[in-house]
TORKOL-4160 file (C-alpha; in steps of 0.2 Angstrom, whole numbers, padded with zeros to 4 digits, m for minus):
298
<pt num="1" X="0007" Y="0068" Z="m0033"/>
<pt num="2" X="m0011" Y="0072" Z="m0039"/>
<pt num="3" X="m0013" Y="0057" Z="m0050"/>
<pt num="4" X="m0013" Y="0065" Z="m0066"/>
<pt num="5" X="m0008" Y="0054" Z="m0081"/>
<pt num="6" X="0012" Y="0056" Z="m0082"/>
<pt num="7" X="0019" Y="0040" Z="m0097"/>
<pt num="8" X="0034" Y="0030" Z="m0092"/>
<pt num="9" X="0047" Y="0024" Z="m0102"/>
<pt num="10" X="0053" Y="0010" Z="m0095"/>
<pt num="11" X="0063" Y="m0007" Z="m0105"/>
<pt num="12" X="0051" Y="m0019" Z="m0110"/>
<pt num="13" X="0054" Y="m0036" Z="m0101"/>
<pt num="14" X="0044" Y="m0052" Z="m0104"/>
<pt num="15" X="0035" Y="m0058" Z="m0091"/>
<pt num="16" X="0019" Y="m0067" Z="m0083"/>
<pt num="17" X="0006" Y="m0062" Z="m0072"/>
<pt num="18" X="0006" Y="m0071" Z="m0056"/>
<pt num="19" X="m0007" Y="m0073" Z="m0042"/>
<pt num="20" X="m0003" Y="m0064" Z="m0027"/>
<pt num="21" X="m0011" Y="m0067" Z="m0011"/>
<pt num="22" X="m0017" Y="m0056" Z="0003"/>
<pt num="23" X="m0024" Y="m0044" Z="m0006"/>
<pt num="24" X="m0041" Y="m0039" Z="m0007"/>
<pt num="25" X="m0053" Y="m0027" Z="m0017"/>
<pt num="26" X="m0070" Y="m0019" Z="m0005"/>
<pt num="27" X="m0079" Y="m0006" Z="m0016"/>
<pt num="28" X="m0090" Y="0009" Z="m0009"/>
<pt num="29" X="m0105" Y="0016" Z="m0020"/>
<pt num="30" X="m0117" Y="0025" Z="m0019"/>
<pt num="31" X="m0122" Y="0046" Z="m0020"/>
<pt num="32" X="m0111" Y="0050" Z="m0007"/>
<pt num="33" X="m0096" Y="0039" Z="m0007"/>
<pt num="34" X="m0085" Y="0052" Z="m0012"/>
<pt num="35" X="m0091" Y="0063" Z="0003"/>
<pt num="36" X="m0090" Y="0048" Z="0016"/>
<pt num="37" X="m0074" Y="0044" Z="0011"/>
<pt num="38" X="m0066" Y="0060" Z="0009"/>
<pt num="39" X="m0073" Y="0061" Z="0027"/>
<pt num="40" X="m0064" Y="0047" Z="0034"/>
<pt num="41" X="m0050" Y="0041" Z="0025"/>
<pt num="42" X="m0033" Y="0054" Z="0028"/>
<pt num="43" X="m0030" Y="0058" Z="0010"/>
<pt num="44" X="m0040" Y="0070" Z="0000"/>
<pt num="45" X="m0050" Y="0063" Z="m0013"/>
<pt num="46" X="m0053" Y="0080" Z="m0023"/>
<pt num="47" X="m0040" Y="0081" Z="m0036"/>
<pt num="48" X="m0044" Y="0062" Z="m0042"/>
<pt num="49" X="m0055" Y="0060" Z="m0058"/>
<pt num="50" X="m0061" Y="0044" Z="m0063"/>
<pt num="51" X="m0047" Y="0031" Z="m0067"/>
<pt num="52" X="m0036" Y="0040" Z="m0057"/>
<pt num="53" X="m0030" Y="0032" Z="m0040"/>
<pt num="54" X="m0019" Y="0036" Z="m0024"/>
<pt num="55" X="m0013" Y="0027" Z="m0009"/>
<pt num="56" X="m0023" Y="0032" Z="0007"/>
<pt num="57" X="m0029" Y="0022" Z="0021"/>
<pt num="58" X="m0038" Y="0025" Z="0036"/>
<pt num="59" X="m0033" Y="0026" Z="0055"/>
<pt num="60" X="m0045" Y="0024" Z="0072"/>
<pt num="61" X="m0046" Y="0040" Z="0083"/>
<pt num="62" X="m0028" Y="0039" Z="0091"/>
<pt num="63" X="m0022" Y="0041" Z="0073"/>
<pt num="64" X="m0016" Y="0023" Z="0071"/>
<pt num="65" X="m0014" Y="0015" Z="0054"/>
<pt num="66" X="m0030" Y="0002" Z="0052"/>
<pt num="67" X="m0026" Y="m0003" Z="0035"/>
<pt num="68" X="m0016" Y="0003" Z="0020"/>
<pt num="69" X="m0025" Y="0004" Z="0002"/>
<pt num="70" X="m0025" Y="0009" Z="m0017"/>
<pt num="71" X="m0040" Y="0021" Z="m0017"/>
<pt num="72" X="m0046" Y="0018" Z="m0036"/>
<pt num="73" X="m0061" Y="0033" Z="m0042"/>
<pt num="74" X="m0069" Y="0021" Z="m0053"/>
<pt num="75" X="m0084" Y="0035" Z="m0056"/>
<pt num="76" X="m0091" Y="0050" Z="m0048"/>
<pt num="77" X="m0099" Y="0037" Z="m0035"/>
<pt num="78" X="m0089" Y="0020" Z="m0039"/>
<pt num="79" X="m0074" Y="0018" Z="m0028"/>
<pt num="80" X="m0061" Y="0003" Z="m0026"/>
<pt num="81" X="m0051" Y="0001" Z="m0008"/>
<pt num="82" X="m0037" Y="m0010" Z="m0015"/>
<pt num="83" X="m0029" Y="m0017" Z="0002"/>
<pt num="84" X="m0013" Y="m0026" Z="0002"/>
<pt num="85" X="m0018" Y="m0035" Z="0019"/>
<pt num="86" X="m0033" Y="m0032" Z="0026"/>
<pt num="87" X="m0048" Y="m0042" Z="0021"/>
<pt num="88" X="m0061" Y="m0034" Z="0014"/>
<pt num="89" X="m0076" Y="m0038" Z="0025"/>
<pt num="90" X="m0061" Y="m0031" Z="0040"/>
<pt num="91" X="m0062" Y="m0015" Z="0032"/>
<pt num="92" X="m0080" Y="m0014" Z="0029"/>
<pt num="93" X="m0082" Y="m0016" Z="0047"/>
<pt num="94" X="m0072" Y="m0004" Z="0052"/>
<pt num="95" X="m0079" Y="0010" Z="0039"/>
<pt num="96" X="m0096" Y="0003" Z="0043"/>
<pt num="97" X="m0095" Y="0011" Z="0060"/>
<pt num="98" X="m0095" Y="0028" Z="0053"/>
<pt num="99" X="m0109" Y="0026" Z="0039"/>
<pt num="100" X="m0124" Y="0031" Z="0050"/>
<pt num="101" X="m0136" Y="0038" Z="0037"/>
<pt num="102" X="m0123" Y="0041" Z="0022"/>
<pt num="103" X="m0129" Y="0036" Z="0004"/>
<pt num="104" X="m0114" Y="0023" Z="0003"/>
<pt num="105" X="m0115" Y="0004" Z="0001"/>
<pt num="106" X="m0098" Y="m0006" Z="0007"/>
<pt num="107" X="m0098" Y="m0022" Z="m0003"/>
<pt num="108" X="m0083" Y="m0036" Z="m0003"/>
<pt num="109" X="m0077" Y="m0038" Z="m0022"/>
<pt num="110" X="m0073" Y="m0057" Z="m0017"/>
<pt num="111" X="m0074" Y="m0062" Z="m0035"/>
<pt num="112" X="m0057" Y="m0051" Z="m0039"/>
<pt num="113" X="m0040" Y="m0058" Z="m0038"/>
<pt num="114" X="m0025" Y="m0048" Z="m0039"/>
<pt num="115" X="m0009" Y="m0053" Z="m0050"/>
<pt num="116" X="0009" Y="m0045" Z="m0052"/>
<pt num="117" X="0017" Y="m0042" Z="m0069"/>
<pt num="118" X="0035" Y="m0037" Z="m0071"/>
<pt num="119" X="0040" Y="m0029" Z="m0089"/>
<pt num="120" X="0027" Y="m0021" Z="m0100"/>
<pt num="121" X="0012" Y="m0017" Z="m0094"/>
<pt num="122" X="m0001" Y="m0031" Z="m0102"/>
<pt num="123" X="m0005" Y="m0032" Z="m0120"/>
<pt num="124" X="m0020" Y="m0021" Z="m0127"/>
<pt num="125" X="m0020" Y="m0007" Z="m0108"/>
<pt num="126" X="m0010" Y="0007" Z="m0110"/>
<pt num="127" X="0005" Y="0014" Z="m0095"/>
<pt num="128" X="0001" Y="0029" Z="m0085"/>
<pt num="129" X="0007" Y="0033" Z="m0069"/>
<pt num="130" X="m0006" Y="0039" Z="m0058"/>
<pt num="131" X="m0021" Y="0029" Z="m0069"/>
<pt num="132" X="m0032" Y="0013" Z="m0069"/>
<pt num="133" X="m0032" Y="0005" Z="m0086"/>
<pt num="134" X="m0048" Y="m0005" Z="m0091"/>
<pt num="135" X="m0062" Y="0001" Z="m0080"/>
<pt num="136" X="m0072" Y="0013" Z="m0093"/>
<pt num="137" X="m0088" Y="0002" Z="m0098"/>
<pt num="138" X="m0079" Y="m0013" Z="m0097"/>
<pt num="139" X="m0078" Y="m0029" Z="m0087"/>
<pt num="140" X="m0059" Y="m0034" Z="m0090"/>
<pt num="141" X="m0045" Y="m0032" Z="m0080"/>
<pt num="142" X="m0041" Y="m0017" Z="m0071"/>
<pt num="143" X="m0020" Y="m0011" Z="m0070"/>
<pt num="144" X="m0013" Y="0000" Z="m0058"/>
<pt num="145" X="0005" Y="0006" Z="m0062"/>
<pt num="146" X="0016" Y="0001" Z="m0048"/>
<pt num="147" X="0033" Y="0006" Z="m0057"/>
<pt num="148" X="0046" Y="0014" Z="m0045"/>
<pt num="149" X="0064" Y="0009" Z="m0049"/>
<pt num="150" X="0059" Y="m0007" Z="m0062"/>
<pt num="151" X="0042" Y="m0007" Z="m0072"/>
<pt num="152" X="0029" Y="m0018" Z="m0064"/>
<pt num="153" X="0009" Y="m0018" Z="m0062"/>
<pt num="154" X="m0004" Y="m0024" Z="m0051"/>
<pt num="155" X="m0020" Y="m0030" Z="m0061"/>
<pt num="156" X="m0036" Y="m0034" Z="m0053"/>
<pt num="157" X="m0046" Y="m0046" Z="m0063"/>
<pt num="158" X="m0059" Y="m0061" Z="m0058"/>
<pt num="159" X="m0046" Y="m0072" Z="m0069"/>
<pt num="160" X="m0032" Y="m0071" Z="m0080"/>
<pt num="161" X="m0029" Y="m0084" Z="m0092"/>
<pt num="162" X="m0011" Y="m0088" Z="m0093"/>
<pt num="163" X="m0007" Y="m0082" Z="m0074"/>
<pt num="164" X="0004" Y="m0093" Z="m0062"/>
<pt num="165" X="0003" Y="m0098" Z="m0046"/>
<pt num="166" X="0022" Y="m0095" Z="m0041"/>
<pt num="167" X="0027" Y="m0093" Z="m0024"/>
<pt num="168" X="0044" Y="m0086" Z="m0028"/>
<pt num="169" X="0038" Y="m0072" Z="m0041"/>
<pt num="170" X="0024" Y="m0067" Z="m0029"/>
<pt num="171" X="0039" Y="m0064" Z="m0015"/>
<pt num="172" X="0048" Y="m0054" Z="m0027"/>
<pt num="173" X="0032" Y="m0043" Z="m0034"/>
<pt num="174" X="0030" Y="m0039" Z="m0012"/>
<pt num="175" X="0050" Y="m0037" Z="m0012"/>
<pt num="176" X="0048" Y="m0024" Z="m0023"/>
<pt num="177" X="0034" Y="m0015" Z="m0012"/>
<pt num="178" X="0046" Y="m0018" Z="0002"/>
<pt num="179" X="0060" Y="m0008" Z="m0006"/>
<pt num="180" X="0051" Y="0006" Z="m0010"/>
<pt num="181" X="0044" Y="0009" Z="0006"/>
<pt num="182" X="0026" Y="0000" Z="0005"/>
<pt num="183" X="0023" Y="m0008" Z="0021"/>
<pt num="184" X="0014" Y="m0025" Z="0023"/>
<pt num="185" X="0006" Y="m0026" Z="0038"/>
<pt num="186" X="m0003" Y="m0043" Z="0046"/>
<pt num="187" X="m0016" Y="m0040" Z="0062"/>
<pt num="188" X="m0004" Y="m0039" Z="0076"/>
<pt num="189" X="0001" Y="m0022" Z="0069"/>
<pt num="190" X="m0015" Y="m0015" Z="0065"/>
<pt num="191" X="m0017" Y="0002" Z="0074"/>
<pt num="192" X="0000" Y="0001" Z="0080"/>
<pt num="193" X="0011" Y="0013" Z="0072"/>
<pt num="194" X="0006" Y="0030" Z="0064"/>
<pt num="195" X="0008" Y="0037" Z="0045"/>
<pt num="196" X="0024" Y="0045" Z="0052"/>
<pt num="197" X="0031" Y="0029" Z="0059"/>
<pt num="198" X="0029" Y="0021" Z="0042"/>
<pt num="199" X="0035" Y="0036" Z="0033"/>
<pt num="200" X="0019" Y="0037" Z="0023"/>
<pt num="201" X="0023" Y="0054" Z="0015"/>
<pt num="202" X="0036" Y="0047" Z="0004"/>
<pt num="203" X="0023" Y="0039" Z="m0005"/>
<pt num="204" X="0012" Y="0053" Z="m0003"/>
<pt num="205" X="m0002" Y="0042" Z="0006"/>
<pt num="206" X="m0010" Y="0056" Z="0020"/>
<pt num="207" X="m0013" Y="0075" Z="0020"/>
<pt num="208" X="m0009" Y="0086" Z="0032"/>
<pt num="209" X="m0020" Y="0099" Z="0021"/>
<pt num="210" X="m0039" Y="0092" Z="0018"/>
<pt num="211" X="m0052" Y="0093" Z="0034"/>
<pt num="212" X="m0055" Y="0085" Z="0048"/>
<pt num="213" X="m0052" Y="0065" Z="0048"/>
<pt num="214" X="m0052" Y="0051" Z="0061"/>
<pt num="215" X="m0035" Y="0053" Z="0068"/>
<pt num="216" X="m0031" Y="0069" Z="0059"/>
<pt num="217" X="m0027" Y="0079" Z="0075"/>
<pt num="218" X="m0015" Y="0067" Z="0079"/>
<pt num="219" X="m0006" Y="0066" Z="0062"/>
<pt num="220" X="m0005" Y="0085" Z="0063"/>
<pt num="221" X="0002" Y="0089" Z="0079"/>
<pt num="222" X="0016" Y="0074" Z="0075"/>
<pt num="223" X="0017" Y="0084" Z="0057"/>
<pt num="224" X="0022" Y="0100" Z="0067"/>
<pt num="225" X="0028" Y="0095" Z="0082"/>
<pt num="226" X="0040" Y="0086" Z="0074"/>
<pt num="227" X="0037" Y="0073" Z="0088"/>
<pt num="228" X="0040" Y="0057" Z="0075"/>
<pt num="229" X="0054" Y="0049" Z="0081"/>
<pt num="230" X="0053" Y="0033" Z="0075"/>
<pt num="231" X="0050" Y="0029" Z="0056"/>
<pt num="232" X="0052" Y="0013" Z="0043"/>
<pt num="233" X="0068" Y="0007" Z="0042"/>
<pt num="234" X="0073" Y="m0005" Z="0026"/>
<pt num="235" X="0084" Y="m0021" Z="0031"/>
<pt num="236" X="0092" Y="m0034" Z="0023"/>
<pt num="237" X="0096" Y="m0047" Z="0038"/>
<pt num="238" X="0110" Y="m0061" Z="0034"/>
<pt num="239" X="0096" Y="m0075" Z="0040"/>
<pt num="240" X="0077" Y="m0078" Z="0042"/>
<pt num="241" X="0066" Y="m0065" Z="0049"/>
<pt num="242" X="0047" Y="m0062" Z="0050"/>
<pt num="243" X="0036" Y="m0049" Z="0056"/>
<pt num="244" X="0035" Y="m0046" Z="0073"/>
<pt num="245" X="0053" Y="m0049" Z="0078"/>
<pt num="246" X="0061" Y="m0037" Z="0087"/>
<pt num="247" X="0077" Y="m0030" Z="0079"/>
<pt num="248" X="0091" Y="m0028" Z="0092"/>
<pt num="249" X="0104" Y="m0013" Z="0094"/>
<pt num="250" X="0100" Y="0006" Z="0100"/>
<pt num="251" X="0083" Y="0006" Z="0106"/>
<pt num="252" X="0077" Y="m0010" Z="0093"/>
<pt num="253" X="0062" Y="m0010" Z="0084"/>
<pt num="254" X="0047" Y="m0022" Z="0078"/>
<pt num="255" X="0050" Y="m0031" Z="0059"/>
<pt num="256" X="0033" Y="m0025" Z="0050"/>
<pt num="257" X="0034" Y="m0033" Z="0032"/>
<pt num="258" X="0047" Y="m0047" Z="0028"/>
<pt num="259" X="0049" Y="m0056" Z="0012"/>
<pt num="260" X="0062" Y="m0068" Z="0005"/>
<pt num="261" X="0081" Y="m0063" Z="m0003"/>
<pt num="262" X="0094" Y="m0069" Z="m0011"/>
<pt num="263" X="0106" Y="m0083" Z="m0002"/>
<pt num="264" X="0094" Y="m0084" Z="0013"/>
<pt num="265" X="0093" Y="m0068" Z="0017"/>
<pt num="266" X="0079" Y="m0058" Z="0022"/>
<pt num="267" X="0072" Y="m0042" Z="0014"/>
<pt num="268" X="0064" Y="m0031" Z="0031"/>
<pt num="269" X="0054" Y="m0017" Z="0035"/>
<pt num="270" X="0056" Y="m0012" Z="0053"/>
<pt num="271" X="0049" Y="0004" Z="0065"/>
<pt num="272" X="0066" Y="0009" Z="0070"/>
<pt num="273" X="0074" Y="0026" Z="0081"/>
<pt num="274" X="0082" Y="0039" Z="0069"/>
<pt num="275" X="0096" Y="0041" Z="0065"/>
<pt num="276" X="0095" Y="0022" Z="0064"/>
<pt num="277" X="0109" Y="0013" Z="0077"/>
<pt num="278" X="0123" Y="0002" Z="0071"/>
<pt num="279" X="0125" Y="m0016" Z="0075"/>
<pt num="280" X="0107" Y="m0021" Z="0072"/>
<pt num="281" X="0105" Y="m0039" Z="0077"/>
<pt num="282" X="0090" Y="m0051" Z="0069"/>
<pt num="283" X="0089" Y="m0066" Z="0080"/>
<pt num="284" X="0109" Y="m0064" Z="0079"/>
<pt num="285" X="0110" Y="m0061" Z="0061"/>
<pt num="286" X="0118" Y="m0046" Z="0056"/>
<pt num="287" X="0105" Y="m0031" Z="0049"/>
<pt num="288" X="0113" Y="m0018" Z="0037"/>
<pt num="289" X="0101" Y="m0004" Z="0034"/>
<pt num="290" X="0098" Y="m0001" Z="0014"/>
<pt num="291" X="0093" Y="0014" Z="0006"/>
<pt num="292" X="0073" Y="0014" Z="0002"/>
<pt num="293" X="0069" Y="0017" Z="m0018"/>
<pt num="294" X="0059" Y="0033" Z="m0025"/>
<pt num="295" X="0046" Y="0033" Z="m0035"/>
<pt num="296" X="0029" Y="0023" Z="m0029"/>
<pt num="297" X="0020" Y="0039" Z="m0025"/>
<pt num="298" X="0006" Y="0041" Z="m0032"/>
């Protein structure tokens, strides 16, 4: 999707807006931002305006996913990285090795949290698919519309009077990223699968159509070579489970993102062989492949 306003009509549900943690904010500015990361992230940057945002990320030369973000154009030379996992001074370090003499400074936003809100987006910002409410001339929160199948939003703010600190809402807001297909990766899986393990396309995260990138040649030749053999497989395992177990049955796979369910279950995102095998084992518990939800591409 190219990130052009498109309003939603979800039901309004009342709600609160609860910290969530791991995520992290690293802005790049400067009169060549947008060049230097057109040049080395593996989605193209053109078709945004300011406000509008995308998920893209960035790989290392064996076109291996570093991290995972929300690419916000705040202005022409204003951009947020919006990572889920990755600290920000981690990913600063890792673009840092590619600045050489580009007009682009990466500075950590440490000051900003992130909170999840289920139901109506929060009172005075408007909903648009595709945008960032609250960044024109203005210091208040910043909302990006994370509806897919149930209406929900991640705002970036340095605080939010009346937000919570709930662990359980917070494992409900990353369920949701989990169901529709939004990995969570910790370090051990840093530069360990590519796009196409993760299935990256369906929420239109890399481009198989801009110039040449870190990692690009091998997203290509896996694009069409059709040599992906492996991509993200949704779980729900009858027990506890946590990234970096292995799922047993076929040839198995690693857990990548794990959060909570209902009646102690486990809600999983694993790197598994398609068409995905029958009988899938989590430590012993049973692990019954669900369908992934549309509607988080952006």
């Amino acid at each position: 999707m190219d990130g052009k306003p498109n309003a939603r009509g979800h039901a309004a549900e009342t709600g609160h807006c609860v910290r969530l943690p791991g995520w992290h904010v690293l802005q790049a500015e400067g009169p060549e931002a947008g060049v230097f990361l057109q040049a080395q992230t593996m989605n193209d940057l053109r078709a945004l305006h300011d406000g509008h945002w995308q998920w893209n990320g960035c790989l290392s030369a064996k076109g291996r996913l570093f991290a995972l973000f929300a690419l916000l154009r705040v202005t022409a030379d204003r951009f947020w990285l919006v990572a889920p996992d990755v600290p920000a001074e981690d990913l600063a370090a890792h673009l840092q090795h590619y600045v050489f003499r580009s007009k682009v400074r990466l500075t950590a936003h440490g000051e900003i949290a992130a909170f999840g809100r289920f139901g109506s987006v929060p009172q005075g910002l408007p909903r648009a698919q595709g945008t960032a409410a609250g960044i024109a001339g203005s210091d208040g929160p910043v909302v990006l519309d994370f509806s897919g199948a149930t209406a929900r939003w991640l705002v970036l703010a340095g605080d939010l009077e009346g937000a919570v600190e709930e662990e359980s809402d917070a494992q409900r807001f990353m369920a949701e990223d989990l169901r529709h297909g939004l990995p969570h990766l910790g370090p051990q899986h840093r530069e360990a699968f590519t796009p196409q393990m993760l299935s990256l396309e369906r929420i239109a995260a890399f481009s198989l159509k801009k110039g040449c990138y870190p990692g690009q040649e091998i997203v290509a030749r896996t694009h069409f070579l059709g040599q992906a053999k492996r991509s993200l497989t949704l779980l729900r395992v009858a027990g506890p489970a946590t990234p970096g177990q292995d799922v047993s049955g076929g040839a198995g796979g690693p857990i990548v993102s794990a959060a909570p369910g209902p009646d102690g279950s486990t809600l999983a995102l694993a790197v598994l062989p398609q068409p995905v095998p029958a009988d899938l084992l989590v430590n012993g518990a049973a692990a019954e492949p669900l369908a992934l939800s549309e509607g988080l591409a952006r």
